[in-house]
N, C-alpha and C positions, 0 to 999 in steps of 0.2 A: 139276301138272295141275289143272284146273278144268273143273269138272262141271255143264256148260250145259245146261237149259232139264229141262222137265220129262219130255221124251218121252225123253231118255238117262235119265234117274232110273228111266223105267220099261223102257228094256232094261237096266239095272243089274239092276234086282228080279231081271226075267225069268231075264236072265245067274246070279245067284245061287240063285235057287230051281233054277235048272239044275246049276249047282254043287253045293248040295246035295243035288241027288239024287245028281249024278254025283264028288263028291270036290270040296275045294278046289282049285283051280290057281295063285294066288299064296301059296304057302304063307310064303317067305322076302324080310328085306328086302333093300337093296343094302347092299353093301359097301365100304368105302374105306378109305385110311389113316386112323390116327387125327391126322397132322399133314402139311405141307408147307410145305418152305422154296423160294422162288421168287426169281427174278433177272428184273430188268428191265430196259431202260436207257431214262433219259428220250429222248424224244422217238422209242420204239418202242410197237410195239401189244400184242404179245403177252408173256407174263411163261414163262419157263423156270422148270420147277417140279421140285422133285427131291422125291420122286420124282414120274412121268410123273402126271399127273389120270388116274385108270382106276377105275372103280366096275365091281364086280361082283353078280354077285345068283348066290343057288345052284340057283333056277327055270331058268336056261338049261337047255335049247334052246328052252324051253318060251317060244312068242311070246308078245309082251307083257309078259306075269309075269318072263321071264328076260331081259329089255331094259330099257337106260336111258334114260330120257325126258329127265330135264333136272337142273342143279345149279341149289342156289338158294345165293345166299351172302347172310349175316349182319352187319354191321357197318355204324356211323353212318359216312357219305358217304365210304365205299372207293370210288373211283373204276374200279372192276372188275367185270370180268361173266364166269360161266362159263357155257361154250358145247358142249353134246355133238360131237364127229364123228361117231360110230360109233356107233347105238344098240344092236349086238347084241355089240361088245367093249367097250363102256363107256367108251372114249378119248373125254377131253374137255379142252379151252384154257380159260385164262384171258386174257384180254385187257382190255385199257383200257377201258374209257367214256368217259373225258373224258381229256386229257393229262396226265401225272404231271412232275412237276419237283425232279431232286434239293436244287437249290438252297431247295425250299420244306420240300419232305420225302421224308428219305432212306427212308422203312421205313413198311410198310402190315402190320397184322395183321386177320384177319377170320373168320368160320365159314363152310364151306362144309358142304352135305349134300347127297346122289344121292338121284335120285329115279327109281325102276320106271314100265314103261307098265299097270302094273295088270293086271286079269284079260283083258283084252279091248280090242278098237281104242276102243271108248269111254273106256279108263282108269281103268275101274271099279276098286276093292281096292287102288290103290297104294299103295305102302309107300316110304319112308323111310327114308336111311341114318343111322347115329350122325352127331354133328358131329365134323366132323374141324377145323383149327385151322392155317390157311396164313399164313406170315409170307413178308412181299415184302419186299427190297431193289431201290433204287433206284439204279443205278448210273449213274456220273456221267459228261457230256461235255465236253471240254476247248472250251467255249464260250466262255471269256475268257480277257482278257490282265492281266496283273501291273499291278498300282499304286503308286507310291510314297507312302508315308504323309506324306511334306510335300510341298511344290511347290519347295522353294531348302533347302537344309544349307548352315550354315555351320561353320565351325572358324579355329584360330589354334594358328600353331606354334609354337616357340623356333630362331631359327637355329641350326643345327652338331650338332642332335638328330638321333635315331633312334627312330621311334616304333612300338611293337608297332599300337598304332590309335590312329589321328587322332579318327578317328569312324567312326558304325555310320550306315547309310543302311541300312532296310527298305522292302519292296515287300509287298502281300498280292493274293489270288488270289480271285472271287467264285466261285469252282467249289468243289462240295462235298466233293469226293471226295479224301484226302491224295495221291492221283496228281500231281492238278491244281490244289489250292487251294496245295502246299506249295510255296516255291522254291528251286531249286534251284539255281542259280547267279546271279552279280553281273557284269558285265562293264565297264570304263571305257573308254569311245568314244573320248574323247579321245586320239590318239597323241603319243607324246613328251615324257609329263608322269614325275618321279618320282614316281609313287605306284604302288600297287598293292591289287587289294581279294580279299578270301576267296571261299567261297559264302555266308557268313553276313553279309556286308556291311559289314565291317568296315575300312578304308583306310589303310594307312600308307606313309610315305614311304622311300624306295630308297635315296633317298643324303642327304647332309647340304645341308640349305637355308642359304641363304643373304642376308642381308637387301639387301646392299647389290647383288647379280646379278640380283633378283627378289622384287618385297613382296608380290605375293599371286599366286593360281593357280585358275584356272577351269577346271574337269572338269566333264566329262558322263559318266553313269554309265547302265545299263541293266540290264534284269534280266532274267531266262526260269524263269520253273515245272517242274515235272518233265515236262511233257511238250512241253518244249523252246519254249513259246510265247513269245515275248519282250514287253517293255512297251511298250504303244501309244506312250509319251511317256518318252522319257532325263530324267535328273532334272536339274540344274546344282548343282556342289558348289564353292562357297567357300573359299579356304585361304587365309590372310593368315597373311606370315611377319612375327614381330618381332623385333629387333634383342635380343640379348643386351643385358640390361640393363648399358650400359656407364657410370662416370660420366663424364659430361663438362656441358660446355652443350649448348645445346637452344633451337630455334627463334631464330636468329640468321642476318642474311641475309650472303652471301659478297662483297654489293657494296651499299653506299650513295651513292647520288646525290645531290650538294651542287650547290641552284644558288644562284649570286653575289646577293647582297643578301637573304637569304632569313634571316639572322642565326644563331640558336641550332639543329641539326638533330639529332635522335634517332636516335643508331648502331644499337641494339638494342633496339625498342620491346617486343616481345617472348620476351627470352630470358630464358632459367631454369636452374639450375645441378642436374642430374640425378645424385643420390648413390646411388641403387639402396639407401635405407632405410636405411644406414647413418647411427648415432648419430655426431654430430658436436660438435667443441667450438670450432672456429671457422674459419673461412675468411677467403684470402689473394688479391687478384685484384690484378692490376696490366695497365693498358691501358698502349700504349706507341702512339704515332703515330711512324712513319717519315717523315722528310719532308726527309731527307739529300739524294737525287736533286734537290729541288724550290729554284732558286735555290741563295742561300748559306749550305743547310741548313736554310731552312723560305721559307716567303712573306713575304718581308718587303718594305716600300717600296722600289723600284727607282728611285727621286730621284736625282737626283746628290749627290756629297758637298757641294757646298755648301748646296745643297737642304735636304739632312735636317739642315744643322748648325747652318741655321738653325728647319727649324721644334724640333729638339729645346729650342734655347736656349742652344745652345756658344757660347763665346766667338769674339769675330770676332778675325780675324788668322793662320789658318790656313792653310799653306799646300798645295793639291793636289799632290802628286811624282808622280802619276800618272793626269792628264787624260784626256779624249780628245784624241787627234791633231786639233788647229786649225792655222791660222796661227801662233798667238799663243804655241802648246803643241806646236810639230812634237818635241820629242826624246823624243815616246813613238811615232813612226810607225812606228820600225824595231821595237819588240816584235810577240808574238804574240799576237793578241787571242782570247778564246775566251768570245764575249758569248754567250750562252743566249737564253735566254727574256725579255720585260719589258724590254730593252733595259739591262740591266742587263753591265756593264763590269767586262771579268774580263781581265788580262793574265797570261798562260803562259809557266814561266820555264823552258826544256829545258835548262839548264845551258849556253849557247852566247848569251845574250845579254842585255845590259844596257844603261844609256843611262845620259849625263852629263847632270844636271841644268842649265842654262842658270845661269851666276852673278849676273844682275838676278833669277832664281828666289828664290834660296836662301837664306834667313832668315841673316843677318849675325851678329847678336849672341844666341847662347845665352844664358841668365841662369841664374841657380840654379832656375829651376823653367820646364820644358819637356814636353810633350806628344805623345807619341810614337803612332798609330793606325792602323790595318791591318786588311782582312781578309787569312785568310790558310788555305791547303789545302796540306799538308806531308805525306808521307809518307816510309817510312825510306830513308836515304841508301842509294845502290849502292854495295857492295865491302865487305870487310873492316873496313877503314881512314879511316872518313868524316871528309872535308875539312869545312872551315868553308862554309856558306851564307849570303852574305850579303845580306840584304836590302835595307839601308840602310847606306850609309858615306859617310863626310866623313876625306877624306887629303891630302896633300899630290899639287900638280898636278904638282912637279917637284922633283930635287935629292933628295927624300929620301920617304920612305914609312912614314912617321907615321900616326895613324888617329886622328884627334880625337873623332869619335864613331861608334857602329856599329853596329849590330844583326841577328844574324845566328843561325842554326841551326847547333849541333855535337851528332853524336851523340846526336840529339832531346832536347838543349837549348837553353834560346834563353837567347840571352848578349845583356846592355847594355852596351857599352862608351862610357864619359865619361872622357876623358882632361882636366883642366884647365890653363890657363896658368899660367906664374908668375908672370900679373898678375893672379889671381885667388887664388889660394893657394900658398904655398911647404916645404907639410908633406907628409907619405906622406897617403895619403887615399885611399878606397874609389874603386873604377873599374871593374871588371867583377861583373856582378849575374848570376847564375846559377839560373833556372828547370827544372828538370825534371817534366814534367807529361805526361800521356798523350796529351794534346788534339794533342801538337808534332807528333807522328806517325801520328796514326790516318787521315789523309786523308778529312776529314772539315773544313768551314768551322767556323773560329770566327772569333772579334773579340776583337783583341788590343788591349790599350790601357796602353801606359808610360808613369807619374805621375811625374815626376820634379822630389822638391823637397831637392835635393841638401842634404846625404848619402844622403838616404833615398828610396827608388825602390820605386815598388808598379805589381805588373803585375795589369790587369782582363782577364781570360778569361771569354765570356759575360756578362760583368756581376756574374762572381764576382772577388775579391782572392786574389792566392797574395802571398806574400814570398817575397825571393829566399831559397834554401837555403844557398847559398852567396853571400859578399862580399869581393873581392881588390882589394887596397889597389895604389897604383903611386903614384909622383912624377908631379908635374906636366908638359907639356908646356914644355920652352923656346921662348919667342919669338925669333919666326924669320919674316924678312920674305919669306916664301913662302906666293903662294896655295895655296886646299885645291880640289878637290874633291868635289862631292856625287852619287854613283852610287847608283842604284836597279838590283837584279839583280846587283851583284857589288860587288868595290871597285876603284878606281882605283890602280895602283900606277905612278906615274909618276917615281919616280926608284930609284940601287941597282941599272937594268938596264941594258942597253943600248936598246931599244924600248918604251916606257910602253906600258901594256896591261891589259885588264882581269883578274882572279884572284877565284879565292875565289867564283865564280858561287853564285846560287839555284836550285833545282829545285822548283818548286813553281807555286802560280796566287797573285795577289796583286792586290788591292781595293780603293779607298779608301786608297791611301795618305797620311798628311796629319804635320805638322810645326806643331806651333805653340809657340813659345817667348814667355819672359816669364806665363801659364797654364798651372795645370792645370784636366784635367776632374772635373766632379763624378761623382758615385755614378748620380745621378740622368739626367745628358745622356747616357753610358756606357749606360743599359740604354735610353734612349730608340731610340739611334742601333741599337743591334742587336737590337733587341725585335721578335721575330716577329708576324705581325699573323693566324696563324690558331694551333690548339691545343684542348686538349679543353676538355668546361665540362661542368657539374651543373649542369640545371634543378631548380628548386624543390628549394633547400638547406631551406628549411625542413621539407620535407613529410619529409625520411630519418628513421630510427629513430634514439633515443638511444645507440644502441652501438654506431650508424655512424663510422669512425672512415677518414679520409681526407686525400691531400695530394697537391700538384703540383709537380713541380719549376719552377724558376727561368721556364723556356719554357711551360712547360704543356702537354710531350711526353708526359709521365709522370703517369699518376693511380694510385695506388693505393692501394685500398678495403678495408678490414677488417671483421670483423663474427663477433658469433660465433650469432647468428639465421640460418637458410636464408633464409629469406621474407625477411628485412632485406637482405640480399646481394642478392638477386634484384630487388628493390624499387629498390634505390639504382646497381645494374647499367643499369637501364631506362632511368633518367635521364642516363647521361653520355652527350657530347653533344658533337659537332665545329663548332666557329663558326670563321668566316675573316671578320675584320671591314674588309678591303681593297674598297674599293667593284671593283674589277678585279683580279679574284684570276688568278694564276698557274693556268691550267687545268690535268689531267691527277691519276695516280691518287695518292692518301697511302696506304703501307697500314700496317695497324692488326695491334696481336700482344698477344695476350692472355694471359698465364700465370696458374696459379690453384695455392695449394696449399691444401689441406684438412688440418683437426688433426683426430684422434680424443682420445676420453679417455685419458689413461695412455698416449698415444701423440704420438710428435713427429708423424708422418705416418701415414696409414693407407688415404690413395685416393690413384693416380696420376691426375691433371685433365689431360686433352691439351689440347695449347697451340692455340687460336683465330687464324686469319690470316686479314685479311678486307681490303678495301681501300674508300677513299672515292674517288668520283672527281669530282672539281670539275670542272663543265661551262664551255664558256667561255662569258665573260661578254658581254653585246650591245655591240658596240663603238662608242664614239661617235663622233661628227663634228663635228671644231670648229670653227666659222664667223665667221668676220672680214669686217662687213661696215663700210662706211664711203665713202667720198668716193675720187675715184680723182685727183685733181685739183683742186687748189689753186692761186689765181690771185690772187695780193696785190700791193698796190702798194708800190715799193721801200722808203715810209718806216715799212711795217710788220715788213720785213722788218729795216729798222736801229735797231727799236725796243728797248727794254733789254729788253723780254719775246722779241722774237720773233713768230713764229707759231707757232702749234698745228696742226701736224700733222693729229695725228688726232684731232680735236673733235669730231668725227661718229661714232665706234667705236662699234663692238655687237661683243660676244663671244657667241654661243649654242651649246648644245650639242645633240644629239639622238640618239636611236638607236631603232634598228628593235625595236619588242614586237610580239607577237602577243597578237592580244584576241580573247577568248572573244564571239563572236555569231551566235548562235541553232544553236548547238551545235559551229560550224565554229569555227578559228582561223585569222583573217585577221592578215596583218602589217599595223603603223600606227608612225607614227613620232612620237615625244614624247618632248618637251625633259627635260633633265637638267640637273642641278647638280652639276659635280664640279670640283676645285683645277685650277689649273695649274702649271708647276713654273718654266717659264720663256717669257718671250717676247722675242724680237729684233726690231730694226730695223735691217738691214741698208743701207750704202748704196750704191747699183748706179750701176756706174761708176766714175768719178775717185773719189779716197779727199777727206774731206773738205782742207780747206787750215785748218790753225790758225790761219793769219794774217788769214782773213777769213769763216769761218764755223763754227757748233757746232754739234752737236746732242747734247741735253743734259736730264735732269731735275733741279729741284732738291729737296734730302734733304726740305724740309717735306713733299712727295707719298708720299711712301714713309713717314711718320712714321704709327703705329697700325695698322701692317698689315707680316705676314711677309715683307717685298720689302728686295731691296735689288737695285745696280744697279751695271753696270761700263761705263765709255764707252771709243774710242778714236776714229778716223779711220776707219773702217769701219763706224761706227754707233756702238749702244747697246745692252745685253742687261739686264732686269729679270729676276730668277731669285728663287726662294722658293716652297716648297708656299702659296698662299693659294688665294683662291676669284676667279670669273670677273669678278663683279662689282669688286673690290679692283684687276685687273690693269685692266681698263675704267679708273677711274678714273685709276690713273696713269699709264696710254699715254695717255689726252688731255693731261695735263700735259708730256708731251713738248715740247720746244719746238726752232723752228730757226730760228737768227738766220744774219745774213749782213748784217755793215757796209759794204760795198762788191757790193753787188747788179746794180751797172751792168755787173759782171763773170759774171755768172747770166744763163746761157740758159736750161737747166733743172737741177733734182738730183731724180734719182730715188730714191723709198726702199720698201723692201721688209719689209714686218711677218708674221709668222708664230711660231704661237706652240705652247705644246706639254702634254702630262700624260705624267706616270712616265717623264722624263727620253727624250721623243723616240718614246715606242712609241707615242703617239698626237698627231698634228702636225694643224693646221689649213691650209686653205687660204691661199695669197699673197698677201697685199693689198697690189700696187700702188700706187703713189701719186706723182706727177709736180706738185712745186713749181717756180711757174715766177714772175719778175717782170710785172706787170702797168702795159706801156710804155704813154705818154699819145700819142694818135694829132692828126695836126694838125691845125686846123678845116676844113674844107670849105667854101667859097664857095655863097651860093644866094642865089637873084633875092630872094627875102624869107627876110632873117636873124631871123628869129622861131621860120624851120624849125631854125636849129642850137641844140639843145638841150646846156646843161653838162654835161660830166662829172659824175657822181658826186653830179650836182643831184637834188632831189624836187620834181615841181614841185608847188605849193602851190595850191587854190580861192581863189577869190573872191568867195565868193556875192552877199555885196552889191553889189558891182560888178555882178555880172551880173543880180540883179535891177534895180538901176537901168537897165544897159539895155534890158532886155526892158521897164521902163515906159516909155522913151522911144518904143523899138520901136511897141509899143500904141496909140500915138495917133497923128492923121494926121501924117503925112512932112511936116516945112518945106523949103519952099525949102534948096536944095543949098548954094547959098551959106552961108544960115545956120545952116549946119549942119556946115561947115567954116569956120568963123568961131569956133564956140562950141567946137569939138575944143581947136581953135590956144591960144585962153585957157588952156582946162584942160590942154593938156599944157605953159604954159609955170609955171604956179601948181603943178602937181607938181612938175616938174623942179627947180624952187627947192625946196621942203618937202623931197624927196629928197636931195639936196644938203648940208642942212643937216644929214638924216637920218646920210647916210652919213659925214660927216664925223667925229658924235658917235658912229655905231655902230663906224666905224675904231678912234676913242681908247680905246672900252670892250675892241673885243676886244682890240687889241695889251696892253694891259693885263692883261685874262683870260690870253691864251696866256703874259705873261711869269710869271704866277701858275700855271697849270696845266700847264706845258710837261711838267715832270718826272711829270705825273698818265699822259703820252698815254700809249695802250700799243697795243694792236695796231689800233685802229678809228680813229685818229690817222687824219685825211685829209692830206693836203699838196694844199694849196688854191693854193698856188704853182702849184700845174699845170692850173687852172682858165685859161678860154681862153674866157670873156663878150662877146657882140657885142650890144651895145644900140643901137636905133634911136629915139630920144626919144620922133619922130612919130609911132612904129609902136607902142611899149611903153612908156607910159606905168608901167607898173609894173615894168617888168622891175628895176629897181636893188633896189627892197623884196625883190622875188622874190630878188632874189640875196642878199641881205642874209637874210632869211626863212630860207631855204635853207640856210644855213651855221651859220647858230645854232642852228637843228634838229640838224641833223647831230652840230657840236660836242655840246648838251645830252644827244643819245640814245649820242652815243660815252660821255659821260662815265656815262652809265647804264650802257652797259653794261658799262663798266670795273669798275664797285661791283659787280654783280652777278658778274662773271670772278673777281672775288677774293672773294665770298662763295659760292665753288662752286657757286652758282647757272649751270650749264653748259647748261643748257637753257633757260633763258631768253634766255642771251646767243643760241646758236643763234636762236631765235627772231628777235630782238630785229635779228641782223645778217641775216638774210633779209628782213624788211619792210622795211629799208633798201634793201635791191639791188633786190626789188620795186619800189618806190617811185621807184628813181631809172633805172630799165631801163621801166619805162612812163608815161611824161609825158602828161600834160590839159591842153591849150592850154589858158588863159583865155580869157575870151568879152572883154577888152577887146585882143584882139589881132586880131580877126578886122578886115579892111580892108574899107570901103563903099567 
């Protein structure tokens, strides 16, 4: 209460000087508890006080003095105020003043004290209660939601585990109160995941993970507080499974792409050999390339056999037993062919068919040293009881069934049978040579090759030697005037039956069959001829470790690498390396197989390594396009054609190649076509039509062309075929040396002939070029009012210039009289025609003289001037006899030029040289002294 102004001060007095006369009236103060615990909840007004706020005073009923007036409370910036209801029961509230916030502060303590209305409505004498001593709690409202203390959990498992906890994901709560700030539960939103979480947040997995069904797993997780609130934002939880540490390799692709010309390529740039920590004391890898499927067991040159035998450097004189089907070569038609890929010539022998080699074939006289080669695909015979296979046999054609020589499969042996005459030797003496080798039967290509330099007989498998195991002696053959027999696929047994008939069949595939007697082969043409042309390689040998230790078999199928370093292993793994050095590789896949074994210390083995299968696949290569271009038509006069040379054909030849790239420009890849350089194997000239006639015409090169370069050449009546791996340029050169004579040409209308030419024996052919040789008939003169118009054959005509500058001064000055001016012609043309005259008599003596000296120089630019057909008119041509005279000795001098030049393979000049001529004599320039006033 507060005792305002001075006039209540003086009813105070009055009031008490009335009191004391009359007795005090407030005699006691108020009353209260001596404490109070109170309950609030944020964001209410009023506080629940235990016990109730009640002040008493012991004055009641007595007004005023026995009434409460007010509570005053005590404490720094308590946010509360108390509030009387009832002045005469003493009930009174505590409420707010400003808002209370459990989050800020849970619990308020403070003094409160009652306060009397004093003696009178003025409030004089009041009195005061003790301090009593109220504590507030603040209770709390579930105002927020859960938070996740990160924004992403991550973890990592072990495949095929069972985890009590992956991990703990926690949430917290900004409410104060353990109702609401604690949580109580965790929930994973995500359905369908093995995991599962606690109420403490804890997550483990249900069933056993797996690396290779599933590497990692995203969960969403959520949480709720005790008073069931849930988290504004699910959390996302991470789980990456990893692979049982297994060893093996590691980071290695399941496919490598090889493309053609591209040279050396890296199988495994990044793989690395994964031991899971174990102590090692050395490692064992070995790469193996498969390339069985691909050709005759890897990619090798698809040439034909005389092809490769000569770019190896084998001896000439070999004979092919197994062609392709030609004219020339029909008794392979009836086998069965079973050509692949690369055009490459493979004949299949089902047990049911063989062919007699033709007797102008078959090499006459064996000598003590003979050469026997084949590929050859064998697997094990059918039945119990395996017959003899024979591959190659030489018997008698009739009368009796002898076997002179033979070579054949038993019981996956290969047997050499040499039977000799008794006009070669007359003692017991070795004859059948007996190999047994794995290679006979595993149906698998090899290259077989028998040296035979009798007694002694060595067989090359791969380009490896075996000797025979076994050697059985036999007597000699009796002579006996009875032909033999040379069978390819079986033998010939033509007498001892009643029906000669083949026996003893091959069952197998068979390649390159070939016979050459009087040679053997070396070491060296042997691994040429079957030398794969792709296999593995090691880039940078230098850069491996010193305790790298490695090696490749014979082919370069097999690499394997030793090492007792990890890091070294892995280092010199990185580097092997697949090259296919065939400019036109064999497309499709090689695959690759890797085993690996690991040593421990004190142990032979101590990690299983699973074995690596992985495959290369060679793209195919741009294919080229071979183009022959040239002259389509040749038109020569008869005595070029009965000249000792001939004509040349094809003088005008271009060989080029090209193929389709695609070129990187301006981020796109457009295709563009550019020229290549690659061999040829063989080219023909076919002749179309009538077969040539021996008796009156050739076509023909001779050996000097072919001499410095891998070519050689076979002629018939059909043409001519050059064959050899060389290069485009090389075959250019000597198709122009081709030549075709014809000594009776009066018998030639036309001969056609047909050139086309080829790479890796026919898988890539070029265009046909045509070409129509014909005689060039002398036509008869033609009559005309002024014979000045018929121009010579084969003539140039020649300038005058001084001549015609004298005319034009004549011209220049005034015109004489007519007369004297066919007066003065008549002199001068009788004063030449004498000087000519004399001329021609002396240029006669010289050339019959030149020609009987140069006759044997002529060669094919030889004019035959005999068929020159000259009309001179004295009056008219005064120079026409010079001109002709002129004219011929031109001719002759520039033939003879270009004869020196034809023989110093100066070939384009001669071109040259014989075009300014036809020029020259296909457009004539009157002289100005021919023109008629």
């Amino acid at each position: 209460m507060q005792i305002l102004g001075i006039p209540f001060l003086l009813v105070c007095l009055v009031w008490g000087h009335s009191g004391a006369l009359g007795g005090k009236v407030n005699k006691h103060k108020p009353w209260i508890e001596t404490s109070y615990h109170g309950v609030i909840t944020e964001n209410m007004n009023t506080v629940l006080l235990d016990p109730p706020l009640v002040a008493l005073d012991k004055d009641a009923p007595v007004p005023y003095a026995g009434e409460i007036c007010a509570f005053k409370i005590y404490g720094q910036d308590a946010p509360f105020e108390a509030v009387v209801l009832n002045r005469t029961s003493g009930e009174g509230v505590v409420r707010v003043s400003s808002p209370v916030d459990c989050e800020s502060q849970k619990e308020y303590t403070f003094i409160i004290q009652a306060y009397d209305c004093g003696a009178g409505p003025n409030g004089a004498d009041w009195k005061k209660s003790h301090k009593a001593v109220v504590h507030i709690q603040v209770d709390d409202v579930n105002e927020f939601c859960p938070v996740f203390r990160e924004p992403l959990y991550k973890a990592s498992v072990t495949e095929g585990k069972i985890y009590d906890s992956i991990l703990q994901v926690e949430a917290w709560d900004q409410d104060c109160s353990p109702q609401y700030s604690q949580i109580c539960n965790y929930e994973i939103v995500t359905a369908g995941t093995p995991f599962a979480i606690d109420r403490n947040g804890n997550i483990r997995n249900t069933e056993r993970l797996s690396y290779d069904k599933q590497q990692s797993y995203k969960i969403m997780v959520t949480a709720f507080d005790c008073g069931q609130k849930r988290a504004k934002e699910d959390v996302a939880v991470h789980i990456d499974v990893k692979p049982v540490c297994k060893p093996g390799w590691q980071g290695w692709n399941k496919r490598v792409d090889y493309e053609p010309g591209t040279g050396s390529r890296q199988l495994f740039p990044k793989m690395h050999l994964e031991t899971c920590g174990g102590p090692l004391s050395g490692v064992k890898a070995m790469v193996e390339l498969q390339t069985n499927h691909i050709g005759k067991g890897c990619d090798r040159e698809t040439y034909s056999e005389k092809s490769l035998q000569k770019l190896c450097g084998a001896a000439s004189g070999s004979t092919d037993l197994l062609p392709a089907p030609s004219s020339s070569s029909n008794w392979t038609a009836s086998l069965l062919t079973d050509s692949g890929r690369d055009s490459d010539l493979i004949y299949r022998f089902d047990g049911r068919q063989a062919a007699n080699v033709p007797d102008h074939v078959v090499p006459q006289n064996l000598t003590d040293q003979v050469t026997i080669a084949t590929w050859m695909k064998h697997g094990p015979s059918p039945g119990l009881r395996a017959e003899k296979e024979t591959l190659l046999c030489n018997s008698d054609k009739t009368e009796m069934n002898r076997h002179h020589y033979s070579l054949y499969v038993h019981n996956c042996h290969l047997v050499f049978l040499l039977r000799r005459d008794f006009t070669q030797v007359d003692t017991f003496r070795p004859a059948e040579f007996h190999w047994k080798l794995e290679q006979i039967c595993d149906k698998e290509w090899h290259y077989y090759v028998i040296n035979v330099e009798f007694p002694a007989v060595t067989l090359f498998v791969d380009g490896v030697t075996y000797e025979p195991y076994l050697v059985t002696d036999d007597w000699p053959i009796h002579t006996a005037k009875i032909d033999t027999q040379l069978t390819v696929g079986a033998c010939w047994q033509g007498g001892e039956i009643g029906t000669p008939r083949f026996t003893q069949y091959f069952r197998g595939s068979l390649s390159g069959l070939t016979i050459r007697p009087g040679r053997i082969e070396t070491q060296k043409v042997i691994s040429c001829l079957q030398a794969c042309k792709e296999g593995l390689d090691i880039n940078s040998l230098e850069s491996l470790a010193k305790d790298i230790k490695f090696h490749f078999n014979p082919a370069q199928s097999v690499l394997v690498v030793e090492g007792e370093d990890l890091d070294s292993i892995n280092t010199a793994m990185t580097k092997v390396s697949y090259i296919n050095s065939r400019q036109f590789p064999t497309p499709g896949l090689r695959r690759l197989h890797i085993t690996t074994t690991v040593q421990c210390f004190g142990e032979d083995t101590c990690l299983s390594i699973p074995d690596i299968k992985s495959v290369v696949m060679v793209l195919p290569p741009s294919e080229p396009r071979i183009t022959i271009t040239g002259s389509n038509r040749l038109v020569r006069p008869a005595s070029d054609l009965r000249g000792p040379l001939g004509v040349a054909p094809f003088k005008e030849l271009h060989i080029t190649s090209t193929v389709m790239k695609a070129d990187s420009i301006g981020g796109s890849r457009r295709p563009g076509v550019m020229e290549v350089m690659h061999n040829l194997d063989y080219c023909d000239v076919l002749v179309i039509g009538e077969e040539l006639n021996p008796e009156r015409e050739s076509l023909e090169i001779h050996h000097s062309a072919l001499l410095g370069k891998h070519l050689d050449a076979t002629n018939s009546t059909s043409g001519i075929s050059i064959y050899g791996v060389d290069s485009m340029a090389h075959y250019e050169q000597a198709l122009r040396q081709v030549r075709y004579r014809n000594w009776r040409p009066a018998t030639l209308s036309e001969r056609r002939l047909r050139l086309t030419c080829s790479e890796l024996n026919g898988r890539y052919t070029s265009n046909e070029l045509n070409l129509e040789v014909s005689v060039l008939h002398h036509s008869a003169p033609v009559e005309h009012v002024n014979h000045m118009a018929v121009q010579p054959q084969y003539m140039r005509p020649v300038h005058h210039p001084l001549m015609m500058h004298t005319l034009n001064t004549h011209m220049s000055e005034a015109a004489p009289p007519a007369a004297t001016v066919v007066i003065v012609v008549c002199i001068a043309a009788l004063v030449v025609i004498v000087v000519i005259g004399v001329y021609r008599i002396h240029a006669t003596h010289q050339e019959g003289s030149r020609e009987d000296e140069d006759g044997a120089k002529d060669t094919e630019e030889d004019w035959d001037n005999s068929a020159l057909n000259i009309t001179v008119n004295p009056m008219e041509n005064v120079g026409g006899q010079a001109y002709d005279e002129e004219v011929t000795e031109q001719v002759h001098e520039e033939e003879k030029e270009e004869e020196e030049e034809q023989q110093n393979s100066d070939e384009d000049g001669g071109e040259k040289k014989e075009r300014e001529v036809k020029e020259k004599m296909g457009k004539p320039e009157w002289d100005s002294c021919s023109i008629t006033y």
